[in-house]
N, C-alpha and C positions, 0 to 999 in steps of 0.2 A: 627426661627427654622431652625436647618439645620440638614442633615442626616438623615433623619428619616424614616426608615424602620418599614413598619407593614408588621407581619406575620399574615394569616389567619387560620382556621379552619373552618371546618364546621359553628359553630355559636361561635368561640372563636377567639380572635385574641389578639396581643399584637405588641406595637412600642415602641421602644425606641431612644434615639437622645437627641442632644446638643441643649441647648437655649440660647441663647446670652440676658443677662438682661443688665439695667445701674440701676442706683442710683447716687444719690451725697453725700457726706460725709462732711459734712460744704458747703465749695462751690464748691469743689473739683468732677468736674464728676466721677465717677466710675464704670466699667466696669467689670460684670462678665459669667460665665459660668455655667449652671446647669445642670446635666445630667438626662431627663425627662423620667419615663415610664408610659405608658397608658395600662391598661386591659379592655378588650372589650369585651361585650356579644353582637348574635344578637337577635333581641325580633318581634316580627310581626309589629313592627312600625321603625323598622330600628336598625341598629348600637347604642349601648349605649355604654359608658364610665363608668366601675362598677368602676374603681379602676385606683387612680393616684398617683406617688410616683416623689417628685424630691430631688436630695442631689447634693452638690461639690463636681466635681469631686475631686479625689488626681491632685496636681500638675503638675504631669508629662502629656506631650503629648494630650495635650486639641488640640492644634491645628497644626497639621504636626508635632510635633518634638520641637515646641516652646512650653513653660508653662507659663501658664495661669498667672499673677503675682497677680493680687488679691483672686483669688483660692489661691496658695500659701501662700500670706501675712496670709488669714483669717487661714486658716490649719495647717501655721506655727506657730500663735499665741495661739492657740488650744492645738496645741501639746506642747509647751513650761510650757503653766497655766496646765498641765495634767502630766506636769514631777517632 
């Protein structure tokens, strides 16, 4: 996990941030990136996690100004089967 800002409220908060996953695809390591958010209530026994959301990023700009290329690959094969 990296980047990951939480904002608070009163008893609300919410973070969001990049995850770094891997996989393998036959034997082939593979490497990607998720863009993660978490909703947060708080309850009298602490911080809970009501609500979690992760998708790919778009291509561009995952990491400084480089793109992501399995984000890419998968988004670009998406978008082609959608045309």
């Amino acid at each position: 996990m990296r980047e990951f800002p939480v904002h608070t409220g009163d008893d609300i908060a919410f973070g969001t941030g990049l995850l770094d996953c891997g996989s393998t695809e036959g034997d082939r390591p593979v490497q990607y990136t998720l863009r993660l958010t978490l909703g947060l209530t708080k309850t009298p026994d602490g911080w809970r996690i009501v609500h979690e959301h992760s998708s790919e990023p778009t291509p561009f700009d995952v990491e400084g100004g480089r793109s992501n290329d399995a984000v890419g690959r998968a988004s670009g094969d998406r978008a082609a089967a959608l045309a």
